[in-house]
C-alpha positions in Angstrom: -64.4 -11.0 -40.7 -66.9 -13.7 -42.1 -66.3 -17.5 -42.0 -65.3 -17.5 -45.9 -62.7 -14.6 -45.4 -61.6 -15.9 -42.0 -60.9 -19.3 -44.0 -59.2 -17.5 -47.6 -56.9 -15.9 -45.2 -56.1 -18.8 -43.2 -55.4 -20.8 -46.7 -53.2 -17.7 -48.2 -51.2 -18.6 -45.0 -50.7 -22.1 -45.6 -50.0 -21.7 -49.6 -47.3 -19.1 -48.5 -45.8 -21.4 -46.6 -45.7 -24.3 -48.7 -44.1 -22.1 -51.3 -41.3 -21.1 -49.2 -40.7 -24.7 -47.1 -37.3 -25.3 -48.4 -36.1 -22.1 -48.3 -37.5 -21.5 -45.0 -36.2 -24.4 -43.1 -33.3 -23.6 -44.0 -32.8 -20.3 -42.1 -34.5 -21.0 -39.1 -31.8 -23.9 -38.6 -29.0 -21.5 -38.6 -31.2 -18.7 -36.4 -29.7 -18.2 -32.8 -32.6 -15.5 -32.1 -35.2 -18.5 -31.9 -33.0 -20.2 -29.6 -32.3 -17.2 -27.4 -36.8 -16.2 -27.3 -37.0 -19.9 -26.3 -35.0 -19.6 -23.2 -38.0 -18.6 -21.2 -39.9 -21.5 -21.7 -37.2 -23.5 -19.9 -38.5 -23.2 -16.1 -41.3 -25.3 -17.3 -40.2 -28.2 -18.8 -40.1 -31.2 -16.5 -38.8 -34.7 -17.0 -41.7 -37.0 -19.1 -43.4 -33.1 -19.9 -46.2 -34.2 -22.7 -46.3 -31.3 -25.3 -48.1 -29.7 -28.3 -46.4 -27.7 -30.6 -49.2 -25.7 -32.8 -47.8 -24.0 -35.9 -44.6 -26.2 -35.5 -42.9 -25.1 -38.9 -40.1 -27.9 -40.2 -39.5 -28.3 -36.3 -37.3 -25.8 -35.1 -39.1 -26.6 -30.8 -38.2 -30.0 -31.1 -34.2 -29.4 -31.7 -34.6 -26.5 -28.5 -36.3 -29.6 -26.5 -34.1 -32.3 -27.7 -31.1 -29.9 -25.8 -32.9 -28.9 -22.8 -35.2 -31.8 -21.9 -34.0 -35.5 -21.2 -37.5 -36.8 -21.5 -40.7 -35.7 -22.9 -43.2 -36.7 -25.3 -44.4 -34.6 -28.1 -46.2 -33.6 -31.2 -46.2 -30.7 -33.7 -49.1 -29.8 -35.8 -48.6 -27.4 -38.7 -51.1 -26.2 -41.7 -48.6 -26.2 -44.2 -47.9 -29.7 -45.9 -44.7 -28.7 -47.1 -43.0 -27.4 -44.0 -44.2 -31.1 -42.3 -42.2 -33.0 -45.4 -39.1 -30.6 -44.0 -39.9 -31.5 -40.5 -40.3 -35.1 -40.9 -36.4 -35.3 -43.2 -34.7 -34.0 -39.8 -36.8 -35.9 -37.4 -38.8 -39.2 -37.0 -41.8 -38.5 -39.1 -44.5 -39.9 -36.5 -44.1 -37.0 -34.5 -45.1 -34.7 -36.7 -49.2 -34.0 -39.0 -51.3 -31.7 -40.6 -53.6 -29.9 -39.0 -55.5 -26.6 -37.9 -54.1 -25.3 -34.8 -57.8 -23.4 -34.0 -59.0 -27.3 -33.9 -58.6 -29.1 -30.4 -57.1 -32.3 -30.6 -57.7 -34.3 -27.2 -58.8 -33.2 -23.8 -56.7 -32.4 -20.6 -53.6 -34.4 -22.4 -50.9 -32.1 -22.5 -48.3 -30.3 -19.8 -47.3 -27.6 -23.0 -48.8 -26.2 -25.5 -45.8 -24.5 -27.7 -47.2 -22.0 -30.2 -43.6 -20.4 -31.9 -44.1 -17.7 -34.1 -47.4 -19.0 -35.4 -50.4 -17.3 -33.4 -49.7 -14.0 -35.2 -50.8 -15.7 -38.7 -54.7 -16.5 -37.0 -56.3 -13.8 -39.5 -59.1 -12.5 -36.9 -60.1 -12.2 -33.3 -62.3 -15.1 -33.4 -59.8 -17.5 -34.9 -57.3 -16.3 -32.2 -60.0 -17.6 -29.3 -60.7 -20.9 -31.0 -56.8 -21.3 -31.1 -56.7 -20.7 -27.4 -59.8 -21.7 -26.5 -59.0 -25.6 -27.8 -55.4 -25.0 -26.1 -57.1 -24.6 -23.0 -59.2 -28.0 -23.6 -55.9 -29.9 -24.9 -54.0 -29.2 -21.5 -54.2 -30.6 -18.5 -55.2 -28.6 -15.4 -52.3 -26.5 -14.5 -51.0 -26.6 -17.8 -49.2 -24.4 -19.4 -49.4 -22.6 -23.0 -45.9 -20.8 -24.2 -45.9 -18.5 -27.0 -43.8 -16.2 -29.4 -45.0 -13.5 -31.4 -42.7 -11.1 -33.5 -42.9 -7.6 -32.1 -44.0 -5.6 -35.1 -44.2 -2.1 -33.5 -40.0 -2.2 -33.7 -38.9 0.3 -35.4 -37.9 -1.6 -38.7 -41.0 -2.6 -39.5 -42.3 1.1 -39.4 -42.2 1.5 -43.3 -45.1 -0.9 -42.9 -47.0 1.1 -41.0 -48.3 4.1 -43.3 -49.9 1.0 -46.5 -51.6 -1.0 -43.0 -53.4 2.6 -42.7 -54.3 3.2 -46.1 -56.0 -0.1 -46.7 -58.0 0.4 -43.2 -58.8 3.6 -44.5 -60.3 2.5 -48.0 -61.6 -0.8 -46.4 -62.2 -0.2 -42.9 -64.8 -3.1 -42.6 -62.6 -5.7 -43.8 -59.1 -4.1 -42.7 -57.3 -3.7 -39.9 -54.4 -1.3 -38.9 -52.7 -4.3 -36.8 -52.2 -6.6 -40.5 -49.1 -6.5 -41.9 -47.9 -8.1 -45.3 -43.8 -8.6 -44.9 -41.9 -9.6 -48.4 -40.3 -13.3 -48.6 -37.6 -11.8 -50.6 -35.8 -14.7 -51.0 -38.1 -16.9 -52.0 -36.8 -18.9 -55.3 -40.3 -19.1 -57.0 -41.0 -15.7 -59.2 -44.4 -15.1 -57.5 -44.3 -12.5 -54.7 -44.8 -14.3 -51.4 -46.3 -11.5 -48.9 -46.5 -12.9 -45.0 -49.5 -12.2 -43.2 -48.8 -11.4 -39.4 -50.9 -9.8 -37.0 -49.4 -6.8 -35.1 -50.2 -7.7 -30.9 -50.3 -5.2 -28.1 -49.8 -6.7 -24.7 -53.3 -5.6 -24.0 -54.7 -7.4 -26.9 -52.9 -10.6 -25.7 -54.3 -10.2 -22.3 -57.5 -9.9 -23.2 -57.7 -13.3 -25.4 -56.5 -15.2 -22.5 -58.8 -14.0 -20.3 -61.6 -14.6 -22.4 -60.4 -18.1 -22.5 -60.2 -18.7 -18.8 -56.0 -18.6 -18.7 -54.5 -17.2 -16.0 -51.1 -14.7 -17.5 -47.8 -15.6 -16.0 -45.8 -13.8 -18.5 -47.2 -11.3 -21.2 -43.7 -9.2 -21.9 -41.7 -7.9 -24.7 -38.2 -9.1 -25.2 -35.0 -8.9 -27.1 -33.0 -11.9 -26.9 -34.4 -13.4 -23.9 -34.5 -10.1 -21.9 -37.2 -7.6 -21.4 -37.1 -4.7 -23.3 -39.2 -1.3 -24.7 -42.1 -1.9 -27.4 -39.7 -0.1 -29.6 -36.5 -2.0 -29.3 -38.2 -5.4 -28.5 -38.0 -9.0 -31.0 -41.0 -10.7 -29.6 -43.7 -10.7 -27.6 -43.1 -13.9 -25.1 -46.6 -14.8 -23.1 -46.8 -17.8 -20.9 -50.5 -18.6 -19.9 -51.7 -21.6 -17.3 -55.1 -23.3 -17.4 -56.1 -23.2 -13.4 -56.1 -26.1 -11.3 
C-alpha cells in the first residue's frame, strides 16, 4: 500500500467514525462484552499506573479503570473528532485529544499502553509497526502494551469471507483477503457506513511485536474473558512488554 492509499484509508476510518459518534457511544455504554475482554488487563494495573489509551473511542477504558484502579494517571488519543466531543461530555475533557495513534507522543512515559478495539482499523502492515513501534518509545522499560482485536474468523462473520476474496482476486496488488468492510446498520445518517477492520491471526500479531522489539506475554483468543477456539472466540487479547 502507498503513503496516499495508506493515508485515504486511514481518513475513511476517521470520517466513519465521526459519522457514527452518537450512535456509537451509546452502545458501547450499555456493552458488558467490553467489560468482560478487559478483565485481562487487570493483573497490571498498579496504584499511580500512567497510561495511554490509543484509539480511545468516547472512553469506554476510562469507565473499566475508574472501577478497577484507585489511582492512575491517563490519557486517550482518538482520530475521530466526534467520538472525543462524546468522550469529553462523560468525562473531564483534559484527559482526552486528537491524534494519530501511529505518531509517538513522549518517550519512556507511560506503564500502559491501552489499544481497545482500534489496532485492527491500521489499513497496512506498515501503519501497524509505526503504531507499535511509537508504543514501544511511549513506554517506559518494562512497560506494558494491552490490546483487543475482534476475532473475525468466528463463524458469523463468514458471509464476509467469499466478497474479501473476490476483491483480492480482481485487485490483488491493492487488496487483501484479511480486510473486511462490516455494515453500521444503525447508523441514523442515509449514507452507508462500511467499517474497515483488519482480520489478525495470532501469527500475524506475533510477528509485529517482534519486529518491534516486544516481548509477548499473552497473544490468545477469547470469549468473554476465557480462552477459546479461532472459531468460537470474540477477540484476540495480546499483552506485549517493552524489556527492561
Amino acid at each position: 500500500m502507498t503513503y496516499s492509499q495508506r493515508q485515504k484509508s486511514i481518513e475513511k476510518v476517521r470520517h466513519d467514525y465521526n459519522k457514527i459518534a452518537t450512535h456509537y457511544s451509546q452502545t458501547r455504554r450499555k456493552q458488558n462484552i467490553i467489560e468482560l475482554s478487559l478483565q485481562r488487563v487487570l493483573p497490571f494495573l498498579k496504584p499511580r499506573i500512567h497510561i495511554l489509551d490509543l484509539g480511545c473511542g468516547s472512553g469506554k477504558m476510562y469507565a473499566f479503570l475508574q472501577k478497577h484502579c484507585a489511582q492512575f494517571s491517563y490519557i486517550g488519543l482518538d482520530i475521530s473528532e466526534n467520538l472525543i466531543k462524546e468522550a469529553c461530555k462523560d468525562f473531564p475533557s483534559e484527559l482526552f485529544m486528537v491524534g494519530d495513534m501511529t505518531k509517538a507522543q513522549t518517550k519512556n512515559t507511560y506503564d500502559l499502553v491501552c489499544m481497545v478495539a482500534s489496532f485492527h482499523h491500521l489499513p497496512d502492515r506498515q501503519s501497524r509497526l509505526d503504531c507499535l513501534s511509537s508504543s514501544y518509545q511511549s513506554l517506559k522499560p518494562g512497560g506494558i502494551v494491552f490490546m483487543t482485536n475482534w476475532n473475525l474468523w468466528q463463524f458469523r462473520f463468514w458471509n464476509y469471507i467469499p466478497g474479501n476474496l473476490l476483491r483480492f482476486l480482481f485487485h490483488p496488488r491493492t487488496e487483501n483477503p484479511q480486510d473486511f468492510f462490516i455494515p453500521w446498520g444503525k447508523a441514523a445518517e442515509a449514507e452507508k457506513i462500511e467499517r474497515y477492520y483488519h482480520a489478525f491471526l495470532l501469527g500475524e500479531l506475533a510477528n509485529l511485536a517482534k519486529k518491534t522489539g516486544f516481548e509477548i506475554l499473552e497473544n490468545t483468543y477469547t470469549k468473554g474473558n476465557k480462552p477459546a477456539r479461532i472459531f468460537d472466540a470474540e477477540n484476540i487479547v495480546t499483552v506485549l512488554r517493552k524489556p527492561c
